[in-house]
HTML snippet that shows the backbone in 3Dmol.js (N, CA, C, O; Angstrom):
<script src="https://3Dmol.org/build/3Dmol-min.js"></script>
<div id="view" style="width:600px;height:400px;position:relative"></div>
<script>
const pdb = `
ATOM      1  N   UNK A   1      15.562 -14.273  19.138  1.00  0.00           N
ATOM      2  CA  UNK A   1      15.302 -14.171  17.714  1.00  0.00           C
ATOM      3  C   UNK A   1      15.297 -12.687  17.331  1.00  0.00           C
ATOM      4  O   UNK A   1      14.657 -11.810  17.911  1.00  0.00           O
ATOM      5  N   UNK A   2      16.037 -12.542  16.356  1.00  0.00           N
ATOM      6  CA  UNK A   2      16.498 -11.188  16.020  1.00  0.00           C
ATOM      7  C   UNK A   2      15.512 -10.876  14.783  1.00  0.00           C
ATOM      8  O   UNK A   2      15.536 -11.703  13.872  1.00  0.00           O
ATOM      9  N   UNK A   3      14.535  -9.623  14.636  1.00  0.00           N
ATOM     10  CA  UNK A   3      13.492  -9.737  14.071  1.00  0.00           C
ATOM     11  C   UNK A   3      13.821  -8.159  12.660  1.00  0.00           C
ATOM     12  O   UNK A   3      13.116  -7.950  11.673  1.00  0.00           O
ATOM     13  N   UNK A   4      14.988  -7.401  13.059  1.00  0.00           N
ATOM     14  CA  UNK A   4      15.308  -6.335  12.559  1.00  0.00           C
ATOM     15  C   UNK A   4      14.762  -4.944  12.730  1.00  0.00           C
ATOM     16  O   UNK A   4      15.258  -3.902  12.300  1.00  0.00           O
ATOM     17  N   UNK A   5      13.566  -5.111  13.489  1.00  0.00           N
ATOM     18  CA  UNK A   5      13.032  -4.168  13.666  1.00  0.00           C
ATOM     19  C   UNK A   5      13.326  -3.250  15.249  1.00  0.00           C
ATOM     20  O   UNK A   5      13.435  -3.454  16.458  1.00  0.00           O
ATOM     21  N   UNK A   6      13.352  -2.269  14.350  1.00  0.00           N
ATOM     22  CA  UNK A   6      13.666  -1.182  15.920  1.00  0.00           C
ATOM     23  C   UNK A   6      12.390  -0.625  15.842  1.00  0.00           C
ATOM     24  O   UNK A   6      11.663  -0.651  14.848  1.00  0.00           O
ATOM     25  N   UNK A   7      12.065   0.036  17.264  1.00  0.00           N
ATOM     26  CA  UNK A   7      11.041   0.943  17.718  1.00  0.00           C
ATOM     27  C   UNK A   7      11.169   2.340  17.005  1.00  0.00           C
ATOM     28  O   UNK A   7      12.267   2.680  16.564  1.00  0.00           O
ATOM     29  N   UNK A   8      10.146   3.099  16.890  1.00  0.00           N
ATOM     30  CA  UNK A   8      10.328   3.983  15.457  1.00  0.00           C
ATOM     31  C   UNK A   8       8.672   5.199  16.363  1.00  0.00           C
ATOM     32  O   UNK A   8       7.541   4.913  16.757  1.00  0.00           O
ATOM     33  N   UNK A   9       9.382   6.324  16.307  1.00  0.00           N
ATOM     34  CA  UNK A   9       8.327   7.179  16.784  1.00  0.00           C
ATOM     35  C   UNK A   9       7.726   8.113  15.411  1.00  0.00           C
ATOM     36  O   UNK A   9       8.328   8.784  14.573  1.00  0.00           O
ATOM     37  N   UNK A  10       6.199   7.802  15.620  1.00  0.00           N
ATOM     38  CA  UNK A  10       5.499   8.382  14.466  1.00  0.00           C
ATOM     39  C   UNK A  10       4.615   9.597  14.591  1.00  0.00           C
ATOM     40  O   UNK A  10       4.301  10.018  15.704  1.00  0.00           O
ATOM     41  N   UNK A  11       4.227  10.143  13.532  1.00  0.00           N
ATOM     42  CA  UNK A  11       2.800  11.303  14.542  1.00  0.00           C
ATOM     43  C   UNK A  11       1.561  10.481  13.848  1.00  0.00           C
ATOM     44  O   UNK A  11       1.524   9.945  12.740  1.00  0.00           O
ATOM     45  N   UNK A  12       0.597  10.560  14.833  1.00  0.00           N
ATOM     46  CA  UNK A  12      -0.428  10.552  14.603  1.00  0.00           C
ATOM     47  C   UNK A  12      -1.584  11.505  13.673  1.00  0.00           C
ATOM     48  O   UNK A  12      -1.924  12.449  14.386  1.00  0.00           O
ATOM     49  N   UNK A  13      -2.125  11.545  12.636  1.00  0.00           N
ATOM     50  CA  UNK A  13      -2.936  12.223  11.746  1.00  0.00           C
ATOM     51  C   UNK A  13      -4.257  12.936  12.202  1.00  0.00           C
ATOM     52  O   UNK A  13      -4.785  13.845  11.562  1.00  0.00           O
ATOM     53  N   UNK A  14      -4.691  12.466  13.280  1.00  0.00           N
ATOM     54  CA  UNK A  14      -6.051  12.985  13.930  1.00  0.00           C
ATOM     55  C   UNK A  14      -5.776  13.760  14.696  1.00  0.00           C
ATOM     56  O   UNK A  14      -6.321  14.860  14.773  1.00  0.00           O
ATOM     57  N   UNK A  15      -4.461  13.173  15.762  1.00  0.00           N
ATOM     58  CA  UNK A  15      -4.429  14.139  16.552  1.00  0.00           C
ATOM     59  C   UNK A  15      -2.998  14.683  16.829  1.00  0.00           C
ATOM     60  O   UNK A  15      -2.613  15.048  17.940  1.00  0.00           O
ATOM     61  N   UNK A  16      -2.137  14.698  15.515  1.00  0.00           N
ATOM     62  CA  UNK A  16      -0.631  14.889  16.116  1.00  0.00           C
ATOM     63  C   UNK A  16      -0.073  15.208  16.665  1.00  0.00           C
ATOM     64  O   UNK A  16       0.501  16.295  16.722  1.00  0.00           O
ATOM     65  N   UNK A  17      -0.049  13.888  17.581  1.00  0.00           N
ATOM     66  CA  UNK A  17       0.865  13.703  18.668  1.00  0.00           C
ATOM     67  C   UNK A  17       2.000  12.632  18.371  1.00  0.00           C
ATOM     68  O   UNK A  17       1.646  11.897  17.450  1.00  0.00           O
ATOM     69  N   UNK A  18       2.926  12.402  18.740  1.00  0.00           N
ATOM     70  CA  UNK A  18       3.933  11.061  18.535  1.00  0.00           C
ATOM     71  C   UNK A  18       3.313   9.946  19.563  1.00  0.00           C
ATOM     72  O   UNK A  18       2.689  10.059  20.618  1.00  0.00           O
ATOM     73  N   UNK A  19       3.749   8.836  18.807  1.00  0.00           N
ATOM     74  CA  UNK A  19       3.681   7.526  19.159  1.00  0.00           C
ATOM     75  C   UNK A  19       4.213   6.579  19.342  1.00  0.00           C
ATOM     76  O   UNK A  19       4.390   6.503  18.126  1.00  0.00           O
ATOM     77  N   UNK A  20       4.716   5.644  19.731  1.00  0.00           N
ATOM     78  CA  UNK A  20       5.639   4.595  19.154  1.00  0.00           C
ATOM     79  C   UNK A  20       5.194   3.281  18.278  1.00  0.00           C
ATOM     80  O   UNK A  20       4.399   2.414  18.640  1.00  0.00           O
ATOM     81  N   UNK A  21       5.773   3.339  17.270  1.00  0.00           N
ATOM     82  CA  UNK A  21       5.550   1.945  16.853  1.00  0.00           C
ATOM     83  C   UNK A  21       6.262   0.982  17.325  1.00  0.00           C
ATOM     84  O   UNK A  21       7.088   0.420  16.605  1.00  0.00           O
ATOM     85  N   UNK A  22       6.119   0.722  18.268  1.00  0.00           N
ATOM     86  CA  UNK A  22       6.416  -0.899  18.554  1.00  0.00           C
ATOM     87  C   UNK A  22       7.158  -1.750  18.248  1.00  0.00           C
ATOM     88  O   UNK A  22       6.721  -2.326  19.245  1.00  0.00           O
ATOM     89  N   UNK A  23       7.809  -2.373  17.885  1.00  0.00           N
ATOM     90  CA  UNK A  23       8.236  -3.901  17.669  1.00  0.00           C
ATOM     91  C   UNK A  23       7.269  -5.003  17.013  1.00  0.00           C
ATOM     92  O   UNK A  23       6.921  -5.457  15.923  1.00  0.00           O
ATOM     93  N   UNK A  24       7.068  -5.130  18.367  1.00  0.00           N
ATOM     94  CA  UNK A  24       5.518  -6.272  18.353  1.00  0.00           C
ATOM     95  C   UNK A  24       4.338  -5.259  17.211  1.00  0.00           C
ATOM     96  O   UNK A  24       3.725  -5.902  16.359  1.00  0.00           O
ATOM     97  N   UNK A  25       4.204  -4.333  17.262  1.00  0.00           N
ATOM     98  CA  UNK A  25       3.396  -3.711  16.479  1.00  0.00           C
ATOM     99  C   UNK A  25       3.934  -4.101  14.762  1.00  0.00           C
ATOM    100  O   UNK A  25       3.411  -4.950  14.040  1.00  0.00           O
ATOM    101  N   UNK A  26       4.532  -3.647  14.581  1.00  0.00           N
ATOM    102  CA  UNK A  26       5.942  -3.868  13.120  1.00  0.00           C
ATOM    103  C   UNK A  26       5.785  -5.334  12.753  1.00  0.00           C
ATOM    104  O   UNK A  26       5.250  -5.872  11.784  1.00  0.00           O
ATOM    105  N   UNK A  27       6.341  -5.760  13.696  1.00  0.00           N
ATOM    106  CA  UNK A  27       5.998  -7.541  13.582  1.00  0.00           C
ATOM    107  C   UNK A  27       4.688  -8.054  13.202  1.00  0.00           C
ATOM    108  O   UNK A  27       4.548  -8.862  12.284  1.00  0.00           O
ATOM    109  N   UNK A  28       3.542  -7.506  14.034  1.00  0.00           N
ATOM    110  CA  UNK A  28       2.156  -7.878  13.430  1.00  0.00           C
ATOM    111  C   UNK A  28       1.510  -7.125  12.097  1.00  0.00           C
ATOM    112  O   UNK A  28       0.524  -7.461  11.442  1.00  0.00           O
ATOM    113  N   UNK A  29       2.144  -6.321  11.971  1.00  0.00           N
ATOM    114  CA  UNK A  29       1.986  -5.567  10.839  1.00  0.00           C
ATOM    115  C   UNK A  29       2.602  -5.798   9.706  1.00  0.00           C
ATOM    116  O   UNK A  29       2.197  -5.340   8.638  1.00  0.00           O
ATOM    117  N   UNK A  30       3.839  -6.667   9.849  1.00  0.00           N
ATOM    118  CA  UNK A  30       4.736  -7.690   8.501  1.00  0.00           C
ATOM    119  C   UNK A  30       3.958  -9.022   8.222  1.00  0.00           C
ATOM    120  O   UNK A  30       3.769  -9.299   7.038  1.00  0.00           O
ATOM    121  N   UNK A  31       3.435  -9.970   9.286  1.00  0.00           N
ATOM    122  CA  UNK A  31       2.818 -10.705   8.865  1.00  0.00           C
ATOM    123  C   UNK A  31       1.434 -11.096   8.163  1.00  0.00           C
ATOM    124  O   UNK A  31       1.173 -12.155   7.592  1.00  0.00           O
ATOM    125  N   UNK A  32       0.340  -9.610   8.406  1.00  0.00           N
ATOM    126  CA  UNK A  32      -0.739  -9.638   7.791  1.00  0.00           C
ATOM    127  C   UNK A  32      -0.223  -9.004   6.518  1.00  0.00           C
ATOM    128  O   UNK A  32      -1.094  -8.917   5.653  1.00  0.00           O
ATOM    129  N   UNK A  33       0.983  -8.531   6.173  1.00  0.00           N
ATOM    130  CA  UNK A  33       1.532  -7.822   4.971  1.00  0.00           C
ATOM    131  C   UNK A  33       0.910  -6.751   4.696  1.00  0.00           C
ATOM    132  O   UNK A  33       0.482  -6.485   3.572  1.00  0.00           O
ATOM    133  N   UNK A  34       0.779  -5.904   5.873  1.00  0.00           N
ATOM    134  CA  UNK A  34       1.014  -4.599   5.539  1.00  0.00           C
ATOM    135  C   UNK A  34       2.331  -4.098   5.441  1.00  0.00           C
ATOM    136  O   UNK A  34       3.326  -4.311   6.133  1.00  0.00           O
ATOM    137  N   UNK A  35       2.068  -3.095   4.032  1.00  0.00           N
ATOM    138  CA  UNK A  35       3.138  -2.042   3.864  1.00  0.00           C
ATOM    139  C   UNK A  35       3.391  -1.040   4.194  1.00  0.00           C
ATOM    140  O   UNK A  35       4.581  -0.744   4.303  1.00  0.00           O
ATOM    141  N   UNK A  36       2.323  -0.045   4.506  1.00  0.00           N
ATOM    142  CA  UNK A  36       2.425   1.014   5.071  1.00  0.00           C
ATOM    143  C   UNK A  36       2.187   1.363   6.448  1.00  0.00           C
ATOM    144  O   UNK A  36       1.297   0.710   6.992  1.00  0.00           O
ATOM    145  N   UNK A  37       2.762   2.223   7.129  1.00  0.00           N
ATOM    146  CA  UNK A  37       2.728   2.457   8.951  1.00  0.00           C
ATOM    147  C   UNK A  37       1.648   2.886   9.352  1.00  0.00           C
ATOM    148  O   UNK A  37       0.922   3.401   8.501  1.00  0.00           O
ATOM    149  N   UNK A  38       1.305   2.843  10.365  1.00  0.00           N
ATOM    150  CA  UNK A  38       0.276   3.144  11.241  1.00  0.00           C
ATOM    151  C   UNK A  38      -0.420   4.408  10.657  1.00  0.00           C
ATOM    152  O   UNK A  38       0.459   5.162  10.241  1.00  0.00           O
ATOM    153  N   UNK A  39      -1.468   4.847  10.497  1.00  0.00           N
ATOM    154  CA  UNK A  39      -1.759   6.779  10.567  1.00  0.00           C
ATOM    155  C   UNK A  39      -2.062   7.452  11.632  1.00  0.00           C
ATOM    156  O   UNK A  39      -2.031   8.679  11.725  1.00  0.00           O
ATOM    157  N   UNK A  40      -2.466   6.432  12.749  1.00  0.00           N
ATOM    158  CA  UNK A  40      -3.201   7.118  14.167  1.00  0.00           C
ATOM    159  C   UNK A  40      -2.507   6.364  15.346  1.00  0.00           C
ATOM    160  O   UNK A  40      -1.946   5.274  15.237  1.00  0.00           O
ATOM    161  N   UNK A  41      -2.637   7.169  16.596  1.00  0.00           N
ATOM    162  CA  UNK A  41      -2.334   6.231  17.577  1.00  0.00           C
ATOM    163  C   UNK A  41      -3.201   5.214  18.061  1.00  0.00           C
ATOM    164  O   UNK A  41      -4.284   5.110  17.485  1.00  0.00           O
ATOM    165  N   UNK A  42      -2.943   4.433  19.014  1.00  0.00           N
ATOM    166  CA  UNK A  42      -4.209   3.737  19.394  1.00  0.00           C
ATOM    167  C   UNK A  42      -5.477   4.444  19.739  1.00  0.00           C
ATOM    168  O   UNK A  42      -6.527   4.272  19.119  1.00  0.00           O
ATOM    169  N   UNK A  43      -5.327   5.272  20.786  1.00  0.00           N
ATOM    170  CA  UNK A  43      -6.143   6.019  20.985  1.00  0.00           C
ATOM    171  C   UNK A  43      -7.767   6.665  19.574  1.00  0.00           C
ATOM    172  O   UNK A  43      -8.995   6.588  19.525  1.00  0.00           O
ATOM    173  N   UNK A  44      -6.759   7.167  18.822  1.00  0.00           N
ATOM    174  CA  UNK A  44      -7.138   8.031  17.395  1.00  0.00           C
ATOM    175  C   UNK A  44      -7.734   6.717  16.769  1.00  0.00           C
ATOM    176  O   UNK A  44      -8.783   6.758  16.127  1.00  0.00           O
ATOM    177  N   UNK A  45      -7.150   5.741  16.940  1.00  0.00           N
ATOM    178  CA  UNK A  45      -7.576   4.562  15.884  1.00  0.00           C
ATOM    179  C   UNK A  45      -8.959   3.661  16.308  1.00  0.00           C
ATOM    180  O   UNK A  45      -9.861   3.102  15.683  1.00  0.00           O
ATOM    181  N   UNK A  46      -8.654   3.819  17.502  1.00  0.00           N
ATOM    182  CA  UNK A  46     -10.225   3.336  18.189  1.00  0.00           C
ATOM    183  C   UNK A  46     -11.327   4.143  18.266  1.00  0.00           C
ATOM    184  O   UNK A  46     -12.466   3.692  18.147  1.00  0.00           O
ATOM    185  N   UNK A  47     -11.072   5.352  18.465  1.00  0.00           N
ATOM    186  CA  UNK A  47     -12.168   6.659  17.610  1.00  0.00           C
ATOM    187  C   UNK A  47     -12.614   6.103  16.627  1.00  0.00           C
ATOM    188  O   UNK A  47     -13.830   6.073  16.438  1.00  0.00           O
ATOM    189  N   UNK A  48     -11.733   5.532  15.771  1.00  0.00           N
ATOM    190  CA  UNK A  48     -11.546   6.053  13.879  1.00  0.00           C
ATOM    191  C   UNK A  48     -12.493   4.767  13.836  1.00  0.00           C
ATOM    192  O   UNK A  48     -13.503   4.924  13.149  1.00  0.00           O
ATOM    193  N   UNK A  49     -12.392   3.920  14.253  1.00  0.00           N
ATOM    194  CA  UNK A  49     -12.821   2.706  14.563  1.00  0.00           C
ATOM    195  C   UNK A  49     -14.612   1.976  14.870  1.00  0.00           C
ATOM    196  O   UNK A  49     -15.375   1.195  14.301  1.00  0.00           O
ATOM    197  N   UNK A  50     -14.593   2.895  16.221  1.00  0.00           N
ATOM    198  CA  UNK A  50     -16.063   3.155  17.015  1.00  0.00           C
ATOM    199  C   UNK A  50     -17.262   3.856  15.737  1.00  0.00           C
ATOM    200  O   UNK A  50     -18.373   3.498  15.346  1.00  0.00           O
ATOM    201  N   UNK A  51     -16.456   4.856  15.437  1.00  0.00           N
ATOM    202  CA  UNK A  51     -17.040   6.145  14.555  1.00  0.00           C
ATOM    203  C   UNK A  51     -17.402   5.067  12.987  1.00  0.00           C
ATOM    204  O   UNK A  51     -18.150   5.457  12.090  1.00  0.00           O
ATOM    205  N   UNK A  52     -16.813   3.964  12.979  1.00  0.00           N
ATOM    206  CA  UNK A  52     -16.852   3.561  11.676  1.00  0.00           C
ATOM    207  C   UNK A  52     -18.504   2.319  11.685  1.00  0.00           C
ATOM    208  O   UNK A  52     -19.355   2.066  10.832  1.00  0.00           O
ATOM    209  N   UNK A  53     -18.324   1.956  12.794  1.00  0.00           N
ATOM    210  CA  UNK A  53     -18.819   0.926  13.274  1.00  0.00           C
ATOM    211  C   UNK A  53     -20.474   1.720  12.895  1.00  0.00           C
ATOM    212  O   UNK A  53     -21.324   1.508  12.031  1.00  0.00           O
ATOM    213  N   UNK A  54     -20.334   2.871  14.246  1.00  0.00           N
ATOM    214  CA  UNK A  54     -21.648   3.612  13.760  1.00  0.00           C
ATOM    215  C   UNK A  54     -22.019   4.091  12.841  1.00  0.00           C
ATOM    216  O   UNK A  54     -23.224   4.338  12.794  1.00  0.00           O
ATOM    217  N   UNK A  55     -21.143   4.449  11.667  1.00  0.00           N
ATOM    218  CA  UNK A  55     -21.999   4.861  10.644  1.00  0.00           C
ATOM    219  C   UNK A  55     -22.545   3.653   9.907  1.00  0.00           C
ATOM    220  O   UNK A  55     -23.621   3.575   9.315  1.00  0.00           O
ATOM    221  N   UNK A  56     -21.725   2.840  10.031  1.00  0.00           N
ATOM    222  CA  UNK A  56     -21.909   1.421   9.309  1.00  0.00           C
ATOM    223  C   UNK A  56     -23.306   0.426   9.696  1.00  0.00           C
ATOM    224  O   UNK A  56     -23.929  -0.400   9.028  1.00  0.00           O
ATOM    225  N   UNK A  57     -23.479   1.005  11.287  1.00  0.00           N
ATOM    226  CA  UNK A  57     -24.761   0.189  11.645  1.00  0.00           C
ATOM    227  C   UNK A  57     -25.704   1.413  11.297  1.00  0.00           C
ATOM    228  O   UNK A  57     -26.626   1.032  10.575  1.00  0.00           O
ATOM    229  N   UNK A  58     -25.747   2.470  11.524  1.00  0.00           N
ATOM    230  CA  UNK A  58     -27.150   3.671  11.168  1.00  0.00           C
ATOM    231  C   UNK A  58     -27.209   3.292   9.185  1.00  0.00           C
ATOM    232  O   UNK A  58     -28.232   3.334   8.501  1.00  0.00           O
ATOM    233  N   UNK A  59     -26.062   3.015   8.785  1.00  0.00           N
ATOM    234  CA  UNK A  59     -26.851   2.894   7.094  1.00  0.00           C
ATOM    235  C   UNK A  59     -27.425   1.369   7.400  1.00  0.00           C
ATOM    236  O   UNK A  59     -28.599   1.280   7.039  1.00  0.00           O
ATOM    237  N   UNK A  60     -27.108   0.633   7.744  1.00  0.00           N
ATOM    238  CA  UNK A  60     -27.412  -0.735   7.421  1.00  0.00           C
ATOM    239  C   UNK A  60     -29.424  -0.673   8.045  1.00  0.00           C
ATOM    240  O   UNK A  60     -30.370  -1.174   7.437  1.00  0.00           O
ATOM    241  N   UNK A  61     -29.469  -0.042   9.135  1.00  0.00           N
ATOM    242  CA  UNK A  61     -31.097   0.368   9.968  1.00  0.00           C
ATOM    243  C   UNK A  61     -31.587   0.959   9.218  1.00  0.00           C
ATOM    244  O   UNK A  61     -32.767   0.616   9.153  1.00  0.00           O
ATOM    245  N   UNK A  62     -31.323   1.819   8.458  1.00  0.00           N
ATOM    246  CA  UNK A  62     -31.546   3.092   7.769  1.00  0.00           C
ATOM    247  C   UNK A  62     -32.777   2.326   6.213  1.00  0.00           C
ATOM    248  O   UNK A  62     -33.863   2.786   5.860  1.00  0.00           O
ATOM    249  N   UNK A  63     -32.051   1.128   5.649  1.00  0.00           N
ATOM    250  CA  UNK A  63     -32.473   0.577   4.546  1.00  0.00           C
ATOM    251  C   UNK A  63     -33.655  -0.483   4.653  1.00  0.00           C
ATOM    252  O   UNK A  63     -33.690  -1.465   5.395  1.00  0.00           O
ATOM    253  N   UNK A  64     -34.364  -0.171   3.979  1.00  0.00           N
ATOM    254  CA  UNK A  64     -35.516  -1.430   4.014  1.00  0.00           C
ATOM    255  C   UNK A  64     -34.569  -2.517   3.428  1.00  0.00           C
ATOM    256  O   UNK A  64     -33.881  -2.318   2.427  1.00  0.00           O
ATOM    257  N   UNK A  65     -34.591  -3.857   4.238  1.00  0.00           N
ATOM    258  CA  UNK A  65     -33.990  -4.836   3.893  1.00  0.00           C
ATOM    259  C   UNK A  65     -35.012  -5.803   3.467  1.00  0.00           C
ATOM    260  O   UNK A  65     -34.462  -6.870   3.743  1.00  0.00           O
ATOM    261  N   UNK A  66     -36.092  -6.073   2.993  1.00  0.00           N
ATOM    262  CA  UNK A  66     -37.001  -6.703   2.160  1.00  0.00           C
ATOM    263  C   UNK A  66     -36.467  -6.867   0.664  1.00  0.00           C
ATOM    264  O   UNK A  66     -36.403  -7.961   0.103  1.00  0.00           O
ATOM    265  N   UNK A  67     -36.162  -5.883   0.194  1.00  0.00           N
ATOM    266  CA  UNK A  67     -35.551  -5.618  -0.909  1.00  0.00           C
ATOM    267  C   UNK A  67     -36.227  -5.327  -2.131  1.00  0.00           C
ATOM    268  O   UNK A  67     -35.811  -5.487  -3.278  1.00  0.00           O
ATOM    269  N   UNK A  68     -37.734  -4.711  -1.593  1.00  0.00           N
ATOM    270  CA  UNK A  68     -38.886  -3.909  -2.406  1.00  0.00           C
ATOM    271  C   UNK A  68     -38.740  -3.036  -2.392  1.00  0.00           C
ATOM    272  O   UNK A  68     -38.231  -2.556  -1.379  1.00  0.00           O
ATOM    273  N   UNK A  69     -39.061  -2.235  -3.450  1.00  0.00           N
ATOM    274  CA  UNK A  69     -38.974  -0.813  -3.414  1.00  0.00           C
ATOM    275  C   UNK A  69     -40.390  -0.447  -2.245  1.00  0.00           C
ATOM    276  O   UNK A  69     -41.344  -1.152  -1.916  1.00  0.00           O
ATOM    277  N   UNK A  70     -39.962   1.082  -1.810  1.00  0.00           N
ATOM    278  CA  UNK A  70     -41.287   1.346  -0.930  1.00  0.00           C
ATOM    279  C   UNK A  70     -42.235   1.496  -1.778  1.00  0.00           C
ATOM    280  O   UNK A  70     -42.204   1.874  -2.949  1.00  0.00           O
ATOM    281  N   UNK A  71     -43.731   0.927  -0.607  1.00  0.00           N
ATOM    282  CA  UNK A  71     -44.879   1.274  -1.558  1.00  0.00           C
ATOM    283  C   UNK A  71     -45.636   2.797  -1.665  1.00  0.00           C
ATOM    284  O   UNK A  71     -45.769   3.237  -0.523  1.00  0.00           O
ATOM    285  N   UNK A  72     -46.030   3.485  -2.419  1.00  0.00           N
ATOM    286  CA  UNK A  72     -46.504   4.713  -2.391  1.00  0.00           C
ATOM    287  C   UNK A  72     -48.224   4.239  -1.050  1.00  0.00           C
ATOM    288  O   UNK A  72     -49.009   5.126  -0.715  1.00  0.00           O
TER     289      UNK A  72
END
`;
const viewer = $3Dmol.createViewer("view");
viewer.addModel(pdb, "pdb");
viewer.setStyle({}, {cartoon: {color: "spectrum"}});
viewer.zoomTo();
viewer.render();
</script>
């Protein structure tokens, strides 16, 4: 099955370096309908990723979840 896509070398934004995009990458990336290419390599993207996770759990700890204001 002929899918049109060729392998396509990109740079990465965090840490520019080149990469390849894939095939199989292109392909999974047409069916969730993305339009635009990669910005990071894997590598950079699992940083981008980890790093997101933690800020995301330190605000979520961070908040009184009762949903009172504090008491003086």
């Amino acid at each position: 099955m002929e899918s049109g896509f060729e392998p396509r070398i990109l740079i990465c934004t965090e840490c520019n370096q080149e990469f390849v995009f894939t095939v199989a990458a292109q392909e999974y990336f047409a069916e969730r309908g993305y339009s635009e290419d990669p910005k990071r390599c894997k590598t950079c993207h699992t940083h981008f990723k980890k790093d997101q996770r933690k800020s995301t759990f330190k605000r979520g700890t961070a908040q009184d979840k009762s949903g009172y204001p504090d008491q003086p």
